[in-house]
N, C-alpha and C positions, 0 to 999 in steps of 0.2 A: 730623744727628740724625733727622730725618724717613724719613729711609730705611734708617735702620740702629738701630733700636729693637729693643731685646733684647724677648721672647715671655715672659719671665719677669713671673708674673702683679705682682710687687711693682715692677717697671721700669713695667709697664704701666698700672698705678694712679696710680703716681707721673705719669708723664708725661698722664695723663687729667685729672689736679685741675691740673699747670700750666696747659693750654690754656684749664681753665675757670674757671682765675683772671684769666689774661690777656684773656680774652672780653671780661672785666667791667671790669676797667681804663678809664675813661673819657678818659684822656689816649693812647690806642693809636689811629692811624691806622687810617682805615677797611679798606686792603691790608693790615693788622695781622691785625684782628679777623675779616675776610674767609677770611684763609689757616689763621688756626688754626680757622676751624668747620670747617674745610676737613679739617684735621688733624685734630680730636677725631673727627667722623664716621670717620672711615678709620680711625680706632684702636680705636675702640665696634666697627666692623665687626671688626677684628682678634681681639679679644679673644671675638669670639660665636665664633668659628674654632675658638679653643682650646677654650673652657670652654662654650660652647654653653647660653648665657646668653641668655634670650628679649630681656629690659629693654633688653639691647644692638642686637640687629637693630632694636627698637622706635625708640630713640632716635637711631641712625645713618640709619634712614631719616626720621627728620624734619627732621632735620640736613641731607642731603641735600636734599630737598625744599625747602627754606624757604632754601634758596644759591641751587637753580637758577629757583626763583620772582623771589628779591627781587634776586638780582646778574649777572644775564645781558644781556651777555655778558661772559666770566671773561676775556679780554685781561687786562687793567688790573689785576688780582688774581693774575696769575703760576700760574694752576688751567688747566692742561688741559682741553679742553672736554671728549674721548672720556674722561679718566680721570674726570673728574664723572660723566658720562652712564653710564661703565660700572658705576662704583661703586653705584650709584642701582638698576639696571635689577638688580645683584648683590642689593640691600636688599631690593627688591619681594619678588625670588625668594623669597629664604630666607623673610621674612615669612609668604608665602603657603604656603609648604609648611610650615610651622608649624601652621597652621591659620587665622594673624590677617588681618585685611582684608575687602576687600571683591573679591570672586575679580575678576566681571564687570570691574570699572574699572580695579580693578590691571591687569589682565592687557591691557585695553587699554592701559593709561600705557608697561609691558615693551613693549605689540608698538610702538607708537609708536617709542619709546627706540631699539631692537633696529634696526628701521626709518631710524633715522635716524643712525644708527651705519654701519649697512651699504651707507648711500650716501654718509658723506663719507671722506674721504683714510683709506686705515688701511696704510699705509706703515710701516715703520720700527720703533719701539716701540708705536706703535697695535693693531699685530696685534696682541700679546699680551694689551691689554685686548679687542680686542673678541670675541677666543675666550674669553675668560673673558665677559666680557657674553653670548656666544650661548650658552655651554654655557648659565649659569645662566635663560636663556628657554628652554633646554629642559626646563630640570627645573622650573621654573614650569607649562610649558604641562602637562607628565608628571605633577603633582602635583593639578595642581588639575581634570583630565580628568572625575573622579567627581563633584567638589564643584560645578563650575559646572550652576549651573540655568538657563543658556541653552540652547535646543532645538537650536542649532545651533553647531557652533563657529564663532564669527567670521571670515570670509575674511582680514581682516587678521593673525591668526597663525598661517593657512596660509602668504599670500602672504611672510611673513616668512621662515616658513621652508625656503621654495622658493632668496630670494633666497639666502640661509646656501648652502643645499649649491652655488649657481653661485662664486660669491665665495670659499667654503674652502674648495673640491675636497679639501685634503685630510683636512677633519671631515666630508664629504658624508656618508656611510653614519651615521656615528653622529647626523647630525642627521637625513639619510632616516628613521631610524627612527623616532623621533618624532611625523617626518610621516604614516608608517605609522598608527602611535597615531593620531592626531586623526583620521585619514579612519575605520580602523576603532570609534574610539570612536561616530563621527557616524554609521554606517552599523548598529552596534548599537541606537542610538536613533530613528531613521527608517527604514531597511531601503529608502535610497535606493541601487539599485544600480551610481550613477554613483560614491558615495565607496567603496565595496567594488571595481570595476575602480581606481580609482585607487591603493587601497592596493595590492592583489595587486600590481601594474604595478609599485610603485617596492620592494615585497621582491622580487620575482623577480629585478628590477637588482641588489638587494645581494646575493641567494644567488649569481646565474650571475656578478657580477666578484668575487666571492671561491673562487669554485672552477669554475674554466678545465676542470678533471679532474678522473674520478672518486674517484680515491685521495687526494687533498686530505683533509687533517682541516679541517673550518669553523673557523670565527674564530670568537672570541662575539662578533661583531656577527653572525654570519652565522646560528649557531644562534638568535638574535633572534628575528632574520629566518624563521626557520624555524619559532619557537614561533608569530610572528604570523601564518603563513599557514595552519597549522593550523586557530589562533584564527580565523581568516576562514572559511576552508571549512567547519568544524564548525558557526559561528555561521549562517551561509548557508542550508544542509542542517536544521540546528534549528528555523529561521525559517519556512521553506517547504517544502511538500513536489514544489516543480516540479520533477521529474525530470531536466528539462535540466542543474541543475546538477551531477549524480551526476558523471556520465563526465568532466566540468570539474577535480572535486572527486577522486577517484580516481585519473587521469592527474596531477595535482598531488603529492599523496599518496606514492604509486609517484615520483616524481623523486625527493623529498625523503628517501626511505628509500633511495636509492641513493649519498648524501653518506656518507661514515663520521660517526658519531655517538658520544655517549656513548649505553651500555648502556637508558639510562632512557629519554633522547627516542626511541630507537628502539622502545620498547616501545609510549609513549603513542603515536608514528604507528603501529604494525602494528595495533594494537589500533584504531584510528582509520579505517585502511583495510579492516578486516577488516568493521565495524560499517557502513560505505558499502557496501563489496561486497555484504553481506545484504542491505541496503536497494535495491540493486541488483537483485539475482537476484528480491527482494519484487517489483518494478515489471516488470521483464522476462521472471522465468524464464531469467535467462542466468548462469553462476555463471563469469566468464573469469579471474580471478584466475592470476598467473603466478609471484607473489612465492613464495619461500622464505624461510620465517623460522626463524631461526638460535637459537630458545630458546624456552621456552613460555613463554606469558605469560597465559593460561586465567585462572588466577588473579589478577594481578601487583596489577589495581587492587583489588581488594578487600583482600588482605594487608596493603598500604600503610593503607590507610584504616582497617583494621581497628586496627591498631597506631596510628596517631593517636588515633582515636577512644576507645581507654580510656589516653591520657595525659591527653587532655585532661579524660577525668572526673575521674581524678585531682586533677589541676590544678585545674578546674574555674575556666575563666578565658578571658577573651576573647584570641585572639591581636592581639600590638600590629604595625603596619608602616603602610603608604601608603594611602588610602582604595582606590586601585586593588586594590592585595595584599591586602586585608583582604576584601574584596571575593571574590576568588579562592577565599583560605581558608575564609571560611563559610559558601560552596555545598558547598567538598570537605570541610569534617570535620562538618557537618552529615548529609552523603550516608555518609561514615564512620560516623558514628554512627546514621544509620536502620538500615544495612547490619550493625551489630556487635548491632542487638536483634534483627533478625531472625532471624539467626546465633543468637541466642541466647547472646553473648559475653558482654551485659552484660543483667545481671538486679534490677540496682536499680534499674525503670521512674522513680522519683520521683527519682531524681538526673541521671537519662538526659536525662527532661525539664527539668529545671533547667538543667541543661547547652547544651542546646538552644536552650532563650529567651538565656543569655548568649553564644552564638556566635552573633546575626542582629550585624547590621551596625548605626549607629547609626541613629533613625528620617532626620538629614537625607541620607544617603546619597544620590546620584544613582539607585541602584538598588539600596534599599535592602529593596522590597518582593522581588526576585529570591529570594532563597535563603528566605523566608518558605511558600514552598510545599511545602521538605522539613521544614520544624519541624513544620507543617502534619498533614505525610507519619507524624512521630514520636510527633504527639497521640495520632492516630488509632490508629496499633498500639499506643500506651502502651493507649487502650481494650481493642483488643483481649484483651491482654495480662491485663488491670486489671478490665476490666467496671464500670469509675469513670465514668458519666457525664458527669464535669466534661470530664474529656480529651476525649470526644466531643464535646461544644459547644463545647470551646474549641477545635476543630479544625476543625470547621465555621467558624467567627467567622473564623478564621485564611484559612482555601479561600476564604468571602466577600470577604474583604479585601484580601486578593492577585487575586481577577477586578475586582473596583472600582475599585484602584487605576491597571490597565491597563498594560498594557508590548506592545511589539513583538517581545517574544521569545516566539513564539506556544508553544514548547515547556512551558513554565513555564506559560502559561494554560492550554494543555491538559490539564496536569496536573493543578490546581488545580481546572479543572472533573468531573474524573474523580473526582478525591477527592471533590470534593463531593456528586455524584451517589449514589457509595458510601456514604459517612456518613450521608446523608442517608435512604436506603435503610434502613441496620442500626437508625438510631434509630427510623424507624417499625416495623420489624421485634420491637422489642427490649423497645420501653417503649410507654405507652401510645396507641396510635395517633393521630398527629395527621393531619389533613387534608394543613394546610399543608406537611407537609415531602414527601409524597408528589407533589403540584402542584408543588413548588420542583424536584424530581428529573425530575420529567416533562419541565418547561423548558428543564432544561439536559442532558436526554438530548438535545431538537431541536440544541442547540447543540455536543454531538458529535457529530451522523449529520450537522453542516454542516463539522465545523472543517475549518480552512484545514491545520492542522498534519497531521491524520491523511492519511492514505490511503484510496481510496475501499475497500479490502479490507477494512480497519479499519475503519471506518465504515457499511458494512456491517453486521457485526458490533455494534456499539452500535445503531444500530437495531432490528436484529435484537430484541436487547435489550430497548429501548423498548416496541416492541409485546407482546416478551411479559410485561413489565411491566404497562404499561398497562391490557392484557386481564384479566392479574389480577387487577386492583385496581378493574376498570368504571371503567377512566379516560375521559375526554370526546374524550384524544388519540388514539386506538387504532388509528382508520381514517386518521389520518393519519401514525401514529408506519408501519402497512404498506405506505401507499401510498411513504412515501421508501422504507421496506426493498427494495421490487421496482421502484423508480426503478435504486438502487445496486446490484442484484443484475444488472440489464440492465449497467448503466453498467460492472461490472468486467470485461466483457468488450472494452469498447470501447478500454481501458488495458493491455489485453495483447495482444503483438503479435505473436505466432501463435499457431495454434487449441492445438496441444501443449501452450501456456500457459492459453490460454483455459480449455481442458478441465481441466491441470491446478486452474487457479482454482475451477471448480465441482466440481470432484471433492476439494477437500481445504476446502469449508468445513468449518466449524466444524458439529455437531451440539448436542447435549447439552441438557438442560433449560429455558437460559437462552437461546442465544445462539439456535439454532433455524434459520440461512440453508439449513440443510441441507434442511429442508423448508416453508422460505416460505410459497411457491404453497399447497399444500395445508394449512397451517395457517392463513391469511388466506383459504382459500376455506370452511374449514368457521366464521369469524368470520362472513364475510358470508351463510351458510347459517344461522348463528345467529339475522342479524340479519334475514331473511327476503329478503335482495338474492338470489334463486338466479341471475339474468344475470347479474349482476357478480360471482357465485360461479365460472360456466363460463369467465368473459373471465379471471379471477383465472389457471385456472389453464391457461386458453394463452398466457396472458403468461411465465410461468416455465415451458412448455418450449421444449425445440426451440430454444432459443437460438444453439447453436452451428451446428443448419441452416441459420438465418437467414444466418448469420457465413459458412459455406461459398458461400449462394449470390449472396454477392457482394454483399448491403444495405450490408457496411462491406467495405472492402480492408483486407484481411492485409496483415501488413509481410514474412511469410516470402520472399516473390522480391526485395524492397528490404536486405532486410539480409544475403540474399548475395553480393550485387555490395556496398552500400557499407552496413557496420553503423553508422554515428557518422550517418548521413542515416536509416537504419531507426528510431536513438535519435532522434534530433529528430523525426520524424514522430510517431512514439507518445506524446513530449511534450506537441506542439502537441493531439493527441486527448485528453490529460487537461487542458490548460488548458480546455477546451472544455464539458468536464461542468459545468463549474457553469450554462451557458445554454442545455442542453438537456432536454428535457420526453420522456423516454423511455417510449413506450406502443405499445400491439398494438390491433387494429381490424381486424374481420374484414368482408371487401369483396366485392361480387358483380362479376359479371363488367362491369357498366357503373358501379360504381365507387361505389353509395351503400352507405351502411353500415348491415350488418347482422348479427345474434350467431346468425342459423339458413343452414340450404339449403333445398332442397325436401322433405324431411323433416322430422320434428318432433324437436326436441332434449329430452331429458329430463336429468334430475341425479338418481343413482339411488344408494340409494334416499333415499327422505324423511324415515324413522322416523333417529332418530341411533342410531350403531355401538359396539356394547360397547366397553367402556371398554380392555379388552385385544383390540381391533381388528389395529392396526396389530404389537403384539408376535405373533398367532397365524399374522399373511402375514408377517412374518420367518419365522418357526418353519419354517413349510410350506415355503417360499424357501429358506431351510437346507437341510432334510432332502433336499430334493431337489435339490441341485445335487451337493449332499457325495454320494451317492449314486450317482450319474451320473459323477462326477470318480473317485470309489473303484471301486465297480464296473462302471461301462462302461454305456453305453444298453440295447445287445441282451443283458446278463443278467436272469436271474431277480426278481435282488434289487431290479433298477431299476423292471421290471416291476412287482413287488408296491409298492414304494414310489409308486412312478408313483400305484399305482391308489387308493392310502389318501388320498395329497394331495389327488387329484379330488374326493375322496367329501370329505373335511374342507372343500375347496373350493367346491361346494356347500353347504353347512351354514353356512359365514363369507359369501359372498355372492350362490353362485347362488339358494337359495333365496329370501334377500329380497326379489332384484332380480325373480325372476319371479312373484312376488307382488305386486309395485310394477307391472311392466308387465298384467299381468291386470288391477289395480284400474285401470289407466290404459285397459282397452281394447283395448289394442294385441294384434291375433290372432296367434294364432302361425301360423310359416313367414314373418311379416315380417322386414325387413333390420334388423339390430341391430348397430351398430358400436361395439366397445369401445377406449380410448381408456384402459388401462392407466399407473398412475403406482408409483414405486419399486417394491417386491416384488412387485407384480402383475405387472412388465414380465417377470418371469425363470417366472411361472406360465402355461399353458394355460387359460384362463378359459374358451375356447370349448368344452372338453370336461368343463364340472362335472358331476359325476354318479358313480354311478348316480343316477337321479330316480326314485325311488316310481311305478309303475303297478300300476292294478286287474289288468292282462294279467299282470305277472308279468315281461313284457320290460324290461331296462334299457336305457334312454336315455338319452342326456348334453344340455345347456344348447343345441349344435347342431341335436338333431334338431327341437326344436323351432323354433328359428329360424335364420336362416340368418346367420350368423356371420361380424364379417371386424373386423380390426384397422385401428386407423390410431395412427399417432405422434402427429399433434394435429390438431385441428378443421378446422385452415387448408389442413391435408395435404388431407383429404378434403374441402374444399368445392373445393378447386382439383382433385382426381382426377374429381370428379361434372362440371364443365364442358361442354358439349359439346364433344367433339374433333375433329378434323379433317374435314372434308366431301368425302372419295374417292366414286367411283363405286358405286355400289351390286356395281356387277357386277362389279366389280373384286375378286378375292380377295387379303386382305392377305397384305402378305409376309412372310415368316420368316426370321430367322435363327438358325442352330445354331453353336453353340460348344460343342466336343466335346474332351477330353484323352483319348483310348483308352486310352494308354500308362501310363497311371499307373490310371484306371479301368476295367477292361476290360467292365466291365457296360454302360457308356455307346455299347457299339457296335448293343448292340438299339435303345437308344433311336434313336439314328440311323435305322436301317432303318427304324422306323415314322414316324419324321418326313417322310424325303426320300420316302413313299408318299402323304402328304398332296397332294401338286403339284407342279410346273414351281416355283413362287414361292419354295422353299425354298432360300436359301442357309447353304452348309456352311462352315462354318471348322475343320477338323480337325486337329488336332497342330501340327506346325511351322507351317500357315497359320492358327494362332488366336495372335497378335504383338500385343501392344498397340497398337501402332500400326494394324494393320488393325479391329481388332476396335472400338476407337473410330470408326475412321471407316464402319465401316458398320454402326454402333447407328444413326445418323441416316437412313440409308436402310429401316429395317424396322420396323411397325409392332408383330411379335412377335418378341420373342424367348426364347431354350432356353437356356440353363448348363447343359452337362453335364459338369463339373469339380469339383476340390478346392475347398473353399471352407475359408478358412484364417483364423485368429484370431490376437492378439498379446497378452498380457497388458499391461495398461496404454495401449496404445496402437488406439486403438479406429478411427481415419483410418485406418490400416494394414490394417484387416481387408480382406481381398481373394479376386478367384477367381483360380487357379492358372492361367496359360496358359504359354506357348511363351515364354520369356527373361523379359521384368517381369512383372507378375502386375498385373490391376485392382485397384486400389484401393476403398476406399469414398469415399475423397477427390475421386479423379479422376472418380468417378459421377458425383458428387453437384455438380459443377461445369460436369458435362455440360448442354447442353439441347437436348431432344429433344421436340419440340411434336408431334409425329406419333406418338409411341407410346401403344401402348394395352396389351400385357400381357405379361406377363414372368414367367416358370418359371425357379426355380432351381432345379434337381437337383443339388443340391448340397449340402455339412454344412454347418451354423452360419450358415445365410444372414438368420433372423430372432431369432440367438441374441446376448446383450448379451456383450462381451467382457469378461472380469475387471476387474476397479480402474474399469469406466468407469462416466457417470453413469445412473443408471435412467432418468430424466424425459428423459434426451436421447433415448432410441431410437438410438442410434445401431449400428446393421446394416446388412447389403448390402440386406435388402428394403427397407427404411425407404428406403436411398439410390437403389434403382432407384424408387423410387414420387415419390421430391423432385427427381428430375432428368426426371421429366415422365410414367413408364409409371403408367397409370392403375390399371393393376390388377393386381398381384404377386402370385404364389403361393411362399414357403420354409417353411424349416424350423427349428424349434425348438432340435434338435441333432443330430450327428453323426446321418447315415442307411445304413443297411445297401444294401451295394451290389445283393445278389441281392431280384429282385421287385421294384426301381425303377422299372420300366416301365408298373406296373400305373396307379398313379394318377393320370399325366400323360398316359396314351393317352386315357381318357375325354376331358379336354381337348380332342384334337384329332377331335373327331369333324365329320362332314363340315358340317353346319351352324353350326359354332363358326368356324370359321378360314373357311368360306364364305362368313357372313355377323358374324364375328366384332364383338361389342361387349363393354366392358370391365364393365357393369354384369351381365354374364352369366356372368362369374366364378366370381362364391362362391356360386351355386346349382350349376354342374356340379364346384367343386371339393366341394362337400358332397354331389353324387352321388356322385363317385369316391370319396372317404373309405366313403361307406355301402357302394359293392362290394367295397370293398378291406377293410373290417372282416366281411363275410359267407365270405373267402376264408379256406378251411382253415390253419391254423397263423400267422395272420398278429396279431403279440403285440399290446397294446393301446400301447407307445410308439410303432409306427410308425405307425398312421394319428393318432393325437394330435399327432404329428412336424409333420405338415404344418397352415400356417396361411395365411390370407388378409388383402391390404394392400392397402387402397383401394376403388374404385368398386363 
């Protein structure tokens, strides 16, 4: 009878009231009374099977309980020990995935049970309870994952179920995965990344012994397995933004989409791969992707969610399943639903919202404040939307609530803080201005230019922000919300791992009203100009240039010769330099030659001018910087039209700056024919400033900004306090030496120039046609203290390292210069095009040109050109240069007085238009 009980619920009643008549029978043997509690409990359990009746697992587990308390050991009562024990550990289960108990103890009583199960005799008909006992401590430990408010899972129903996969090899994988569960549930809630190796480690066991080859379809334990490494690497990458784990996380990725799949998991990994890969090419600038994907899927996640999200309004109803799955679903139809108003799908904001509050989780959820950040997300547009104020504060309250309550899923705080920053923002913007919300916004902009989750590119940018925030509003943060700005503007260099990247990084900030990295430096130097700091106005704004000279000359190592021999060593290097930014204090400090510090040289530094700049400043040097590049590009240097344009920009260029400036320097004293070095930022760097003018005279004669002073550029402060040094201490009598680098062939003007060089001296060395080889030509820059370019000087759009002079097989780079060092040179002539001209897409504030780079790699005093130069009459203004006292007794501070004589004979020479002597400029000493 005991074992062959019919499932019919009227068999089952009946046979329920025998046991607990006979219970009660006072004249029944205690082996009587013993065996049928024995039997009722296993029939209560029976009967919850069928009809899945709470009362029943209730009473069967006390049933159980109160046998193996009060009658242990069961010998003597004919009760199997394992069929008690398993029976019991089966009660817990169900209990607890019901919802009833008490998670922590039960779950220790199972692992105990489970435990002690799996270490005696399970021979014979044993087996079959105690896979039924283990399964049901998996779906225990699976059930109650969310619910338990221990911070850690217990080692005991780890170790449990370690013992399981040794013991049933053949439930191994499906209890592996379990095991998976717990390590990643633990590793979501601490972000210890000892339980995240553990998990990876025993799914990768389950995917590689379920599929030996590639044309294998998975098992579903294996696709499991496959969802949960997903779930890992996503959660990993969300968690932190350490770099290291991209390439971990990608290579993973790429495996898992080489398994055949259903249509759907393929989707969510390409899509998954696709979102690392950005994040990738974001950190590195490297875009290696090799996957083909076989369907688009542009859209796939939205369409889905989109079509959730208005059943569920419909509906209007929380989805029922497992705290884990419930869990699941109301991050994704929450995200459905922010996503179908933006869309514009759904138009009944006030059901939207309702909707919204009944899909969060219950409050006891393990992580139940999670998905509380897109409900958050829903107020807020519902405002927008709406312009209902409530939404607004109750979306705030919401953003409060979710950073208070705190999680380790740093993605979700981030977001939380960003929202809050925003609302916080519109409401002072909106209504009547309070204090408080402004202050509250200011605090937790510091706490995005820190987070752990962003990027320093991103974060950047929020600073960015901050400051111009702050500045707005006379916040108290202001000088500190800039000083992180130009921390993180330095710092994003130090996280890209070569300059091509680098450069890109500075070249593709962000501009526009808000965000502002695009011009930092000079908007934190006209703050501190405000604030009457004009020294820490000048240091402002040599900290933000020249950064990527700094980078070329070796302050930090490039990863570019590491990541062509071994890139996975190039990627870890660059890692380890962003784990690094958060303990480093990134600053410029300009130094004398014996090493104490100082913001001047032996001249007096001025910040010009002092009166502040009309307010359409900065738009009328675009203007001018337009017209005349477009100009120049359209119709050619040596026409007409360039000509006349040329000469309009001068005259408007004077009027925007030379006149103030020489009105600034008069009030200051300063006589003219003194050295005046300009030190040009963004649209100034692509204008002539040394030739503003015509200037007003009583004579009648026009003059430009040069004739009265003697004119010379520098890229930044640090360039020209290192060019002014004294240089090398050769013999007085000694005449320095020259070197010529000459391309005939291609320039046939450049053979006059020769003839007049090689008539200087003995000291001249020639390098002519096929003997000007980069490889020579490097090695005896170091031997001469002057040297001549008489070649193509060539440009690249976008790629500014590239810019180069033409010689015999490779061409010098501006790269290869600027890496050079050469402590003995003192002055260098380019006759050559484009050798102080900025290359397309590159940055203004970098300087970066072949003169800029002959003057950083040690020659004190450069003379190029502006742009493309006319090969006939080349001769004329580089011979003055070499007159016998120059190269005789040649010194670099003697420069830009005879390159402003030759300019003034070469502007008195008949037919000679007004771009070519404007053409030529002076760099350095």
């Amino acid at each position: 009878m005991r074992h062959e009980l019919s499932h019919q619920k009227g068999d089952l009643d009946k046979s329920i009231a025998h046991f607990t008549e006979a219970i009660l029978l006072p004249f029944q043997r205690d082996r009587d009374v013993v065996n049928d509690f024995f039997q009722l409990a296993s029939l209560l359990s029976s009967r919850f099977w069928v009809y899945k009746q709470p009362e029943d697992v209730k009473s069967s587990l006390k049933y159980f309980r109160f046998l193996r308390i009060n009658f242990h050991p069961f010998d003597a009562f004919d009760i199997l020990h394992y069929q008690l024990t398993s029976r019991l550990i089966r009660a817990l289960a169900h209990n607890l995935k019901l919802g009833f108990g008490d998670v922590t103890q039960d779950m220790e009583e199972i692992a105990a049970l489970s435990h002690e199960l799996l270490t005696s005799d399970t021979s014979g008909s044993s087996r079959g309870e105690l896979k039924k006992a283990i399964a049901a401590f998996t779906l225990a430990v699976t059930s109650t994952l969310a619910r338990d408010d221990s911070t850690q899972q217990p080692s005991e129903r780890v170790q449990v179920l370690r013992e399981a996969t040794t013991i049933m090899p053949d439930e191994e994988h499906d209890i592996s995965l379990v095991l998976v569960r717990c390590h990643t549930t633990r590793f979501q809630r601490t972000l210890a990344i000892n339980e995240y190796e553990e998990a990876i480690a025993i799914a990768d066991k389950i995917v590689n012994a379920y599929c030996p080859g590639d044309d294998l379809t998975p098992t579903h334990v294996q696709e499991i397995a496959i969802d949960l490494i997903a779930e890992l690497v996503s959660f990993r990458i969300n968690s932190s933004t350490d770099p290291v784990y991209l390439g971990d996380a990608i290579h993973r990725i790429r495996n898992l989409l080489r398994i055949s799949s259903s249509d759907r998991r393929r989707a969510t990994l390409t899509f998954l791969l696709s979102a690392l890969e950005q994040q990738r090419t974001s950190y590195f600038g490297i875009a290696t992707s090799s996957m083909t994907v076989p369907f688009d899927i542009s859209n796939l996640s939205d369409s889905i969610l989109s079509d959730r999200s208005r059943a569920l309004l419909q509906v209007g109803k929380k989805p029922d399943g497992d705290p884990q799955s419930l869990l699941v679903r109301s991050i994704g139809d929450l995200r459905s639903l922010l996503a179908s108003i933006y869309n514009d799908q759904i138009t009944d904001i006030e059901a939207a919202v309702e909707c919204g509050r009944a899909l969060l989780p219950p409050p006891d959820h393990q992580f139940s404040h999670m998905p509380t950040v897109f409900f958050a997300d829903i107020l807020f547009e519902a405002y927008q939307r709406t312009k209902k104020l409530d939404y607004l504060n109750d979306a705030i309250t919401v953003y409060r609530d979710h950073i208070r309550n705190g999680s380790g899923y740093k993605k979700t705080h981030f977001m939380a803080v960003y929202g809050l920053v925003c609302a916080l923002i519109w409401r002072f913007k909106s209504y009547p201005r309070r204090q408080d919300d402004i202050d509250e916004a200011m605090q937790f902009y510091a706490i995005l230019a820190d987070h752990e989750y962003v990027e320093v590119f991103n974060r950047l940018y929020f600073s960015c922000s901050w400051a111009h925030r702050s500045r707005l509003h006379a916040h108290p943060s202001t000088p500190t919300a800039y000083e992180k700005a130009m921390s993180l503007l330095q710092g994003t260099l130090v996280f890209s791992p070569t300059l091509q990247t680098q450069h890109f990084r500075l070249a593709d900030l962000p501009g526009g009203p808000e965000g502002l990295p695009s011009r930092l430096p000079s908007d934190y130097a006209s703050y501190l100009i405000k604030m009457g700091q004009y020294k820490r106005a000048i240091e402002t704004l040599e900290r933000g240039r020249a950064l990527l000279w700094s980078e070329m000359r070796g302050l930090r190592t490039s990863t570019d010769q590491i990541r062509a021999v071994n890139p996975a060593l190039s990627d870890e290097f660059t890692a380890i330099n962003r784990q690094l930014e958060s303990h480093m204090d990134l600053s410029l400090s300009l130094t004398n030659p014996n090493g104490a510090q100082t913001s001047s040289f032996s001249s007096k530094t001025y910040l010009l001018p002092s009166s502040p700049t009309p307010s359409d400043f900065r738009d009328r040097a675009n203007r001018l910087k337009d017209q005349l590049l477009r100009v120049r590009k359209e119709k050619g240097p040596g026409s007409e039209d360039y000509s006349l344009t040329l000469g309009s920009v001068l005259a408007d260029l004077y009027e925007l700056v030379g006149r103030p400036v020489i009105e600034r320097l008069r009030q200051l004293q300063v006589p003219d024919k003194s050295r005046v070095w300009l030190c040009p930022t963004s649209a100034f760097c692509s204008l002539p400033l040394h030739a503003m003018g015509p200037i007003p005279s009583d004579d009648g004669d026009g003059s430009y900004f040069m004739d009265l002073y003697i004119t010379s550029y520098t890229p930044t402060l640090s360039a020209l306090i290192e060019s002014r040094k004294p240089g090398s201490q050769s013999d007085a009598s000694d005449k320095p030496s020259l070197l010529v680098v000459a391309q005939p062939e291609t320039l046939p003007g450049t053979l006059a120039e020769i003839d007049v060089l090689k008539a200087v001296g003995s000291l001249v060395t020639t390098l002519v046609s096929e003997k000007a080889t980069l490889t020579t030509v490097r090695s005896r820059l170091r031997d001469h203290r002057f040297v001549h370019f008489a070649c193509h000087g060539l440009l690249e759009t976008g790629k500014p390292f590239d810019a180069s002079f033409q010689l015999h097989g490779d061409n010098l780079t501006l790269l290869e210069i600027v890496r050079s060092y050469l402590p003995a040179a003192e002055f260098a002539f380019l006759s050559a095009c484009h050798t102080a001209e900025l290359t397309d897409e590159s940055i203004a504030d970098e300087g970066l040109h072949l003169a800029a780079a002959m003057q950083f790699c040690g020659f004190r005093s450069v003379v190029g050109t502006m742009w493309a130069m006319a090969d006939t009459g080349r001769r004329r203004p580089f011979q003055t240069f070499l007159q016998v006292d120059f190269l005789g007794q040649g010194r670099a501070e003697r420069n830009a007085p005879l390159r402003k004589s030759a300019v003034k004979k070469l502007r008195k020479k008949r037919g000679i238009t007004l771009e070519r002597w404007v053409n030529f400029v002076h760099y350095g000493a």
